[in-house]
Backbone as JSON Lines, residues from 0, in Angstrom:
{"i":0,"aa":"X","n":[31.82,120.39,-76.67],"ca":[31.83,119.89,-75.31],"c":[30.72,118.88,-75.12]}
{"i":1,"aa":"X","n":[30.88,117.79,-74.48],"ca":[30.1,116.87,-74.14],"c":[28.93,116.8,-73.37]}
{"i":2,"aa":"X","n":[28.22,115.95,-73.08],"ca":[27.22,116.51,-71.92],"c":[26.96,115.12,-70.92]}
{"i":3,"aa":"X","n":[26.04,114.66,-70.03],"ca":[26.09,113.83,-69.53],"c":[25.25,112.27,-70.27]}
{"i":4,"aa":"X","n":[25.12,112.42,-71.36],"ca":[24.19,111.81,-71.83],"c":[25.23,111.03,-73.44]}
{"i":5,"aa":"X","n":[26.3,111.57,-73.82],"ca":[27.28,111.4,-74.64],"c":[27.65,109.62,-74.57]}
{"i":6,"aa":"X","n":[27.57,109.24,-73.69],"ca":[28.33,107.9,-72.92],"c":[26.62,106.67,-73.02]}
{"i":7,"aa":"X","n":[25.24,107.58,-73.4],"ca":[23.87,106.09,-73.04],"c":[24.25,105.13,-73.75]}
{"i":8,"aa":"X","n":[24.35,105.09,-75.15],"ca":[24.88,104.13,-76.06],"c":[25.59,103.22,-75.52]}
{"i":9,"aa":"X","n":[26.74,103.76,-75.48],"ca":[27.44,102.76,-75.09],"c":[27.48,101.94,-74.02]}
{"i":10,"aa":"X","n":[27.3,102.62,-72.97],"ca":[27.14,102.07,-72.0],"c":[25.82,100.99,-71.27]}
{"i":11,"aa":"X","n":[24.65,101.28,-72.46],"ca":[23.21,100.42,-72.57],"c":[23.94,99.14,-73.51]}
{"i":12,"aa":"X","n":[24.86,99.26,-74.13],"ca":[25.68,98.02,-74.84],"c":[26.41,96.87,-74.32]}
{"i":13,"aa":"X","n":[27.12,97.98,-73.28],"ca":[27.78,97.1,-72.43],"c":[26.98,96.62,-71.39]}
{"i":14,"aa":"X","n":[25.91,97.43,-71.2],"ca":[25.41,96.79,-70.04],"c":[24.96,95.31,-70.45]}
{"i":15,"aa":"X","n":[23.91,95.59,-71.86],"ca":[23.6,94.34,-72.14],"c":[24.96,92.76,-72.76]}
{"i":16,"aa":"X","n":[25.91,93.4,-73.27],"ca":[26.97,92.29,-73.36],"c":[27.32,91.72,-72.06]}
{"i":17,"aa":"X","n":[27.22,92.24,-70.74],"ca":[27.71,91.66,-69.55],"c":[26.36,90.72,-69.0]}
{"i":18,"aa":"X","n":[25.53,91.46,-69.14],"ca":[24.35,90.44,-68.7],"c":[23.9,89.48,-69.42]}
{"i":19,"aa":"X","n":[24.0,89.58,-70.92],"ca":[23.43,88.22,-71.92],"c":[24.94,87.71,-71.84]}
{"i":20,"aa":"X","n":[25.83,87.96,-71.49],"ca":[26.68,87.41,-72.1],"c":[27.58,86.8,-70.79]}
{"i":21,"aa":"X","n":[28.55,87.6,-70.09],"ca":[29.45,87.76,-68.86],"c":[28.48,86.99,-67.88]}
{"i":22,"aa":"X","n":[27.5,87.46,-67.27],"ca":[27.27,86.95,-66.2],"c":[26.18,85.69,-66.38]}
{"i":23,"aa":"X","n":[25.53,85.17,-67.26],"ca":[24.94,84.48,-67.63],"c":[25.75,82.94,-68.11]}
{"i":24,"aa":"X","n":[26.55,83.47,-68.55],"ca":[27.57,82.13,-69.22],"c":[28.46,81.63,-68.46]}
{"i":25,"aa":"X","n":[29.19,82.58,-67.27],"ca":[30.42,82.51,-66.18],"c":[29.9,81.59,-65.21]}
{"i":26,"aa":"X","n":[31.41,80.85,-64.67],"ca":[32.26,81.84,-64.67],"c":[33.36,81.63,-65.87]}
{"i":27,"aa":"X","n":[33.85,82.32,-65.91],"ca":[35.27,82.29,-67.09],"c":[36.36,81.89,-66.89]}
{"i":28,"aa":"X","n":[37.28,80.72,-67.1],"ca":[38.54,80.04,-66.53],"c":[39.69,80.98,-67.43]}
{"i":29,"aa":"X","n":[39.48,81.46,-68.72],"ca":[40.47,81.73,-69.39],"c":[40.45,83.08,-70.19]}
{"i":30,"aa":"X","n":[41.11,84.01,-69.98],"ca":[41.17,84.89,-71.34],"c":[40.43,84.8,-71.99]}
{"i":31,"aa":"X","n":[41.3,83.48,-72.8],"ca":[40.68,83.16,-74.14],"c":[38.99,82.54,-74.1]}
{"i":32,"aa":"X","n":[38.44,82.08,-73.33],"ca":[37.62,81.87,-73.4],"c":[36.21,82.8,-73.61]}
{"i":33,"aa":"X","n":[37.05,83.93,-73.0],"ca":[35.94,84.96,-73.23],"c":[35.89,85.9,-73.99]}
{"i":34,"aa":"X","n":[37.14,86.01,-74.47],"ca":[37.68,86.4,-75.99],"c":[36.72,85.67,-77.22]}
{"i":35,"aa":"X","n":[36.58,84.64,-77.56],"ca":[35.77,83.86,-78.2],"c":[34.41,83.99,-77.93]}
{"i":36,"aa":"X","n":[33.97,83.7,-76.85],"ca":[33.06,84.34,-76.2],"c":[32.71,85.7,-76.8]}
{"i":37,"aa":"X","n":[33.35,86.52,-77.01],"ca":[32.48,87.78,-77.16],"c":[33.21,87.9,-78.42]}
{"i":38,"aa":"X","n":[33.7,87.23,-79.27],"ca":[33.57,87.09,-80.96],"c":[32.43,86.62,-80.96]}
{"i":39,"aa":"X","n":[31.78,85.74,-80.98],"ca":[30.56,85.24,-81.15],"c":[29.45,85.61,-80.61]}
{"i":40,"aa":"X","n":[29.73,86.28,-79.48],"ca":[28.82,87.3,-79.15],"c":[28.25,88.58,-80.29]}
{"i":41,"aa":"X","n":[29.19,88.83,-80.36],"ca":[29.37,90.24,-81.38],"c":[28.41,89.83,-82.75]}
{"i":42,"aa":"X","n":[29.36,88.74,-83.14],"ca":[28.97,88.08,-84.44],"c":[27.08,87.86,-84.38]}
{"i":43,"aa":"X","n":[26.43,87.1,-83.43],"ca":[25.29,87.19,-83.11],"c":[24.58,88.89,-83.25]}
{"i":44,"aa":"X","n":[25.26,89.1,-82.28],"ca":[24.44,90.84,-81.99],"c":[24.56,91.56,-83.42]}
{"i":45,"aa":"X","n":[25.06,91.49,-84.3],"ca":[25.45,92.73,-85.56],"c":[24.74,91.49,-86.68]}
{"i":46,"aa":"X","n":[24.52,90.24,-86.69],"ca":[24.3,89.66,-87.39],"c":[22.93,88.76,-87.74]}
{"i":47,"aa":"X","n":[22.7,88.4,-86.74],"ca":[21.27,87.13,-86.22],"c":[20.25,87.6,-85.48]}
{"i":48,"aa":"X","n":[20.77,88.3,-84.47],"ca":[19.77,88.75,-83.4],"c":[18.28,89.42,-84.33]}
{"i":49,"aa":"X","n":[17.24,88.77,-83.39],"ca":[16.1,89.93,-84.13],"c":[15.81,91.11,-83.56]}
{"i":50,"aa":"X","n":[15.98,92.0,-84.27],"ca":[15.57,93.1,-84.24],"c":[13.97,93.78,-83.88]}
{"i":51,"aa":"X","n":[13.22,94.23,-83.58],"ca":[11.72,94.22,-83.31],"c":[11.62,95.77,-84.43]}
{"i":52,"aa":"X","n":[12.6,96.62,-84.38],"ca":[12.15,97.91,-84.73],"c":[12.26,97.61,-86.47]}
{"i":53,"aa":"X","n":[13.18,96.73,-86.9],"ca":[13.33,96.24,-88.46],"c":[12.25,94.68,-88.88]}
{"i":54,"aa":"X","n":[11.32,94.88,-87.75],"ca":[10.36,93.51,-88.58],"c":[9.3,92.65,-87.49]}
{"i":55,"aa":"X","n":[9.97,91.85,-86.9],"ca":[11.82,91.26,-86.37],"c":[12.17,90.53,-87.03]}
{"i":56,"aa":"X","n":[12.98,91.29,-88.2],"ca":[13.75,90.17,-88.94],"c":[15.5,90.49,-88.07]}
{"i":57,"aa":"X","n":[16.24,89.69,-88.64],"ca":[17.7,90.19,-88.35],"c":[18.32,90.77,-89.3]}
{"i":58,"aa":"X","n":[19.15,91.35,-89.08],"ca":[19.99,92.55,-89.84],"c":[20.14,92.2,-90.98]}
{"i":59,"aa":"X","n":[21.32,91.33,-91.21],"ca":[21.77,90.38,-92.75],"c":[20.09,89.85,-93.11]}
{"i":60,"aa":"X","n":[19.03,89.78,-92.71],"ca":[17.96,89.78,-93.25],"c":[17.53,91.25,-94.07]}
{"i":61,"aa":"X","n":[17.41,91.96,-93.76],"ca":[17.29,93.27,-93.9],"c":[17.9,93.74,-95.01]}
{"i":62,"aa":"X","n":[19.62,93.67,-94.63],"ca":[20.32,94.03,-95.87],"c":[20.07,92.82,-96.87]}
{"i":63,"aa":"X","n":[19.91,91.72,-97.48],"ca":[19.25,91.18,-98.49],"c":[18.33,91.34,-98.94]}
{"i":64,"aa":"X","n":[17.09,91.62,-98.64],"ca":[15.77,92.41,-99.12],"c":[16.12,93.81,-99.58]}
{"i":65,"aa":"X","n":[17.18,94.48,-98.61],"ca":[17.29,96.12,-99.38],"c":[18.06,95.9,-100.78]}
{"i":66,"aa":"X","n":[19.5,95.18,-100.66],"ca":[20.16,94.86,-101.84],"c":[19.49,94.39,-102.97]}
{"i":67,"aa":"X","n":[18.66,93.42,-102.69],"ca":[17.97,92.84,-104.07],"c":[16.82,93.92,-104.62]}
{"i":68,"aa":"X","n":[16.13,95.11,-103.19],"ca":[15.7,95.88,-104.32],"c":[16.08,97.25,-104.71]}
{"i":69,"aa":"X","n":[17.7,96.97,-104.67],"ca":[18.03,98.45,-105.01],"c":[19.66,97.79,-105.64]}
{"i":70,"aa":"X","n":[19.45,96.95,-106.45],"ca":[20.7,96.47,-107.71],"c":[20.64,97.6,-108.35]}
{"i":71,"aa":"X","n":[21.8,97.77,-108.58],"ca":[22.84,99.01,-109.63],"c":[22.24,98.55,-111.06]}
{"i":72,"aa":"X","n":[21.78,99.53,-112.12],"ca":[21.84,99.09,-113.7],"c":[23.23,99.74,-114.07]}
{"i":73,"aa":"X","n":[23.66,98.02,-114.85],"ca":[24.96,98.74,-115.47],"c":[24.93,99.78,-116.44]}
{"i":74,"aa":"X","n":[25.99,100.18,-116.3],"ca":[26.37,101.77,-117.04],"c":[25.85,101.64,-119.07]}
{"i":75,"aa":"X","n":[24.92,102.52,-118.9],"ca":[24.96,102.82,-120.39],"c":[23.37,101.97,-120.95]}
{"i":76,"aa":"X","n":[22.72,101.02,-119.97],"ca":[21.38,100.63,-120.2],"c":[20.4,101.42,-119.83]}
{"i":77,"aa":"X","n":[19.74,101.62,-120.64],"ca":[17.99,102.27,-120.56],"c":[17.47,101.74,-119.58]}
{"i":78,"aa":"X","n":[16.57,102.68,-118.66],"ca":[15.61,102.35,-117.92],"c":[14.36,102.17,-118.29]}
């Protein structure tokens, strides 16, 4: 069972997509415009944005520094 607190996430998400995004940029003539709009929104937020608690680097920053130091040795080489 849920509790009243199940829904902060998301809803601290949306709050911020409507305010950096919806009401800041509007108004909106089309669907599509804000459809695109919040592809590139998205794309920013999961991708570019800096982060403060990871640096502030951005994410795809992050995962390249972790990847390069944690490469797989192929199967069957000595460490």
């Amino acid at each position: 069972m849920g509790d009243a607190y199940d829904n902060a996430l998301a809803e601290s998400t949306i709050g911020l997509y409507k305010t950096e995004l919806i009401n800041r940029q509007g108004p909106w003539r089309t669907r599509d415009q804000v459809e695109y709009a919040t592809l590139e929104y998205i794309d920013w937020y999961n991708n570019r944005r800096l982060h403060s608690s990871i640096g502030p680097l951005a994410p795809t920053d992050v995962e390249t520094v972790y990847y390069r130091q944690h490469q797989p040795t192929p199967a069957g080489s000595a460490n």
